[in-house]
N, C-alpha and C positions, 0 to 999 in steps of 0.2 A: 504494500500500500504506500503510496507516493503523497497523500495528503492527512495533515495534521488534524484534521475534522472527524474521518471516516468518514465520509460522501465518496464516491467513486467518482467523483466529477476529473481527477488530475489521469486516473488509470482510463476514462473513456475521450481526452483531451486529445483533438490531433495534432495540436501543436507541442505536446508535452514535452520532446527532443530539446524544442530553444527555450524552457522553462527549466525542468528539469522537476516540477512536482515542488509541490507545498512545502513539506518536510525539507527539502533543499534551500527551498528561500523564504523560508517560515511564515509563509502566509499572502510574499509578495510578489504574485506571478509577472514577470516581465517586467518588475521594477513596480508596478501597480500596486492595488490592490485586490484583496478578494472578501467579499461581504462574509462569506459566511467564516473564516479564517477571523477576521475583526469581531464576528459575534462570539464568536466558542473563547476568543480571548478575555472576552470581558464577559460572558455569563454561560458559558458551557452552551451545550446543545442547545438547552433550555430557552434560553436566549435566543439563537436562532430559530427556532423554531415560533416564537414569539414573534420575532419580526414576520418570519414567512408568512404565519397565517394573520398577522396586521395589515402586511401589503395585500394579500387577496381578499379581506375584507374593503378596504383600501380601493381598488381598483375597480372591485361588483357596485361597491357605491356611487360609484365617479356618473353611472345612469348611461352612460354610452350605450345606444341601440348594437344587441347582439353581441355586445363583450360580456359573458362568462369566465372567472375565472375559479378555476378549481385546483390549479397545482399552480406553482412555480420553480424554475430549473436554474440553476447556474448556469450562468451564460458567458462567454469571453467577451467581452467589447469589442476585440478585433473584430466579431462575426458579426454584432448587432449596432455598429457604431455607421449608421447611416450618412450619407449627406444631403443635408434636404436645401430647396433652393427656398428662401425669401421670398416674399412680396416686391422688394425693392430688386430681386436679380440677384443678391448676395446670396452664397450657402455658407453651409454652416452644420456643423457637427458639435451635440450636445452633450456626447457621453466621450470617454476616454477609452481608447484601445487597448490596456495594459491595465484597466478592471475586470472583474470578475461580477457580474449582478445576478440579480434574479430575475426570473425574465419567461418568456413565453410567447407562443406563436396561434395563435387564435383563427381559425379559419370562420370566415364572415357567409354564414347561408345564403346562396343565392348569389355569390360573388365571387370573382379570379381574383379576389383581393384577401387580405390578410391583413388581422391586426397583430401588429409586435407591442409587446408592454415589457418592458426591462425599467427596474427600479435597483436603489441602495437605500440607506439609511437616511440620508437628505433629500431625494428628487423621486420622481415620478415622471413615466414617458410614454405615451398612446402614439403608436404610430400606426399609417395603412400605409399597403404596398401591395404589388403583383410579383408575379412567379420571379423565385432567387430575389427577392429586395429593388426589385425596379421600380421607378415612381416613387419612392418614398414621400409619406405627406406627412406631417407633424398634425395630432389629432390634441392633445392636452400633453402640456410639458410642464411641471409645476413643483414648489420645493413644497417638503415634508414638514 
């Protein structure tokens, strides 16, 4: 086992090679961080586990037509770290590549689109998109 939590998240990681697992860099994948490594620091599982089901309580309130949430998974920001374009023409990227969040992939009834929700302990993220992350829209971006 490669992570200090006991999640399997570092042993099912494809990037694992240029990290090298939790236990190697005690928590701080890529130089980042990783939410649930931060939770078990400061209050054991327990703790994490408190967060996880706050953010899916969290997130079913938020009212968005057709978002369900019923789990949340460790996420890499590399994977989920979108660029969404502005109003004004600008993009822009809200999360960090080199965290580890919580997170999930929502498939929308009725639609070739997808809601992505990825959260930590400060923010909160709704995004839609189509097949592989195309189109990314910013749906509710918001601090905790």
């Amino acid at each position: 086992m490669l992570s200090n939590c006991g999640l399997d998240c570092c042993d099912e990681c494809s990037r694992r090679e240029e990290c090298g697992g939790c236990k190697k860099v005690d928590g701080h994948p890529f130089g980042g961080s990783c939410i649930a490594a931060e939770c078990i620091k400061r209050g054991g599982i327990e703790e994490f586990m408190r967060l996880k089901n706050a953010l899916i309580s969290e997130f079913n309130a938020l009212g968005i037509e057709g978002l369900e949430v019923s789990d949340l998974s460790l996420l890499n920001g590399y994977f989920v770290n979108f660029e969404y374009q502005l109003a004004n023409g600008q993009s822009v990227k809200l999360l960090k590549d080199n965290y580890v969040y919580l997170g999930n992939q929502i498939e929308r009834f009725g639609s070739d689109r997808c809601y992505g929700i990825v959260a930590d302990d400060t923010n909160m993220l709704v995004c839609e998109y189509g097949c592989n992350g195309k189109d990314p829209e910013i749906v509710m971006y918001k601090r905790r």
